[in-house]
N, C-alpha and C positions, 0 to 999 in steps of 0.2 A: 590597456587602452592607450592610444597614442597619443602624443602631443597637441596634432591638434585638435582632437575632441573633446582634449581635455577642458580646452580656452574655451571653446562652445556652449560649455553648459555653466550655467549660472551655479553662484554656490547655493543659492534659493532652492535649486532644481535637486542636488544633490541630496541635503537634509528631508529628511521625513518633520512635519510639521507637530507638534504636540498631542495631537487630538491622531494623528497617524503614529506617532511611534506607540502612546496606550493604548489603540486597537493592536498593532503590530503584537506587542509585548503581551496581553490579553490572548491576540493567537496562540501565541509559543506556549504559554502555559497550558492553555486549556485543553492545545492538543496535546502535551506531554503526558497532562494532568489524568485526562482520558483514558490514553493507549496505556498509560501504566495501571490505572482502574482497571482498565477492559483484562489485564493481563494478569493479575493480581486476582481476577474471578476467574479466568482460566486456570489458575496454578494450583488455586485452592480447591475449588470446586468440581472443573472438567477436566477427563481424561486426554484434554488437546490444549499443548497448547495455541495462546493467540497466533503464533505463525503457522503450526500446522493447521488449526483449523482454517486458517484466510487459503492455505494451499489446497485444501480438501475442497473448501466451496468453489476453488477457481477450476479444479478436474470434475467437479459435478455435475457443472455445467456444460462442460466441451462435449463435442461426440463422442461415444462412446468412451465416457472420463479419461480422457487423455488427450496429453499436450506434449507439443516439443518441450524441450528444459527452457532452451531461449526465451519460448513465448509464456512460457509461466513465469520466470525471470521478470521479464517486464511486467507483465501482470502483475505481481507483489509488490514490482520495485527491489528489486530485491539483487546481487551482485552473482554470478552465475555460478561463482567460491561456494557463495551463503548458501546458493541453495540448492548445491552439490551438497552440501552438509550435510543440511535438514532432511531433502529426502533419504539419502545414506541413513540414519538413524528413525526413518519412517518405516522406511524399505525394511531394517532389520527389526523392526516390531509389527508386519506385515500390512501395514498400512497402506501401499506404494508399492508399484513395482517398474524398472526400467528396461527396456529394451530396444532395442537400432530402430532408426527411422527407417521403417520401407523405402530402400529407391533411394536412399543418404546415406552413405555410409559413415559421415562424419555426425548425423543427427542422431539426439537419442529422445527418446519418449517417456514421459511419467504417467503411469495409470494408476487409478485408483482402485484397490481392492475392495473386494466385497465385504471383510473387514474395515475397511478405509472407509466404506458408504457407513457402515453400522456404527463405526465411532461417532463418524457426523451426525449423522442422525442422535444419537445419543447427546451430543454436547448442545445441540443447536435450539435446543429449548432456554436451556441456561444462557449460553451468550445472548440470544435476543433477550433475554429479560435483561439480563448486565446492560445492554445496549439502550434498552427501551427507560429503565433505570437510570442511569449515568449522561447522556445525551436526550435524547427522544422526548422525556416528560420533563427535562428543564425548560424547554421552547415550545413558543407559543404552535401551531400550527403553520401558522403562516410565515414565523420562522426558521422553521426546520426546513421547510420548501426552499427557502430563500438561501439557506446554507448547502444545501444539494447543489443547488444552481452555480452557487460562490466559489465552492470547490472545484465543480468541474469546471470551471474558465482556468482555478489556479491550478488543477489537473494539465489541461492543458496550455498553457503559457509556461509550464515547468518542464514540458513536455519536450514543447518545440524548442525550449533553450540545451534540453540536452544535458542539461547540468554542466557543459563542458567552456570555458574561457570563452569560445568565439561566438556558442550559441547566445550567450549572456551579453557580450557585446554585442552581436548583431540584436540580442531582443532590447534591450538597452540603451541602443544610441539610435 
């Protein structure tokens, strides 16, 4: 950030207030506290785990279950390394399979095998219960709605910053 947007902002403006850093701090944990729940019932229980299954759900959905790498990438969130990985170690237990984008020679495609659907289907009863367990029935109804909602703004305001220095200044100042 520069000089002078530095002088601009109040130090008032920079601190998170009390009552904002124990919500803040209550986030972090509870979505830590979660994804390691949610994952921790994958490990034990289902033959996927928590990232292969979120992978499986997102090619289940596509046309004919299949996606560029790119656009699952972002889908997950996920670093285009990470999940070069993950499929690689899908793909050799026949999970997933890759091949060139039609008309790209540079793109490549993840499909879901018919294997790949029957795992799904196999694990998806357990996760929604871990889900509906662990999240779902802690909150009232009208807070769960309310948490859908809350998300997708911080979904997207995380979105638009890009994660990257300028995004964050530009979302920022």
């Amino acid at each position: 950030m520069g000089e002078v947007a530095a002088e601009t902002i109040e130090e008032s403006d920079v601190w998170l207030t009390e009552d904002q850093q124990g919500s803040w701090r209550h986030y972090l944990e509870g979505t830590a506290r979660f994804v390691e729940a949610l994952g921790a019932v994958h490990d034990r229980s289902l033959d996927l785990s928590l990232g292969e299954y979120s992978l499986l759900v997102q090619l289940s959905e596509a046309p004919e279950r299949t996606m560029r790498m790119s656009t699952l990438a972002d889908g997950l969130v996920l670093s285009r390394s990470r999940l070069t990985h993950t499929v690689a170690r899908m793909e050799a237990r026949g999970l997933v399979a890759r091949q060139a984008a039609e008309g790209d020679r540079r793109g490549v495609n993840c499909t879901m095998t018919d294997a790949g659907f029957t795992a799904l289907e196999a694990s998806a009863p357990g996760h929604v219960a871990a889900v509906r367990r662990i999240l779902v029935d802690a909150l009232d109804p009208e807070e769960f709605a309310a948490l859908g909602r809350i998300m997708a703004k911080v979904a997207a305001s995380s979105k638009v910053s890009g994660g990257t220095e300028e995004g964050l200044t530009a979302l920022c100042d």
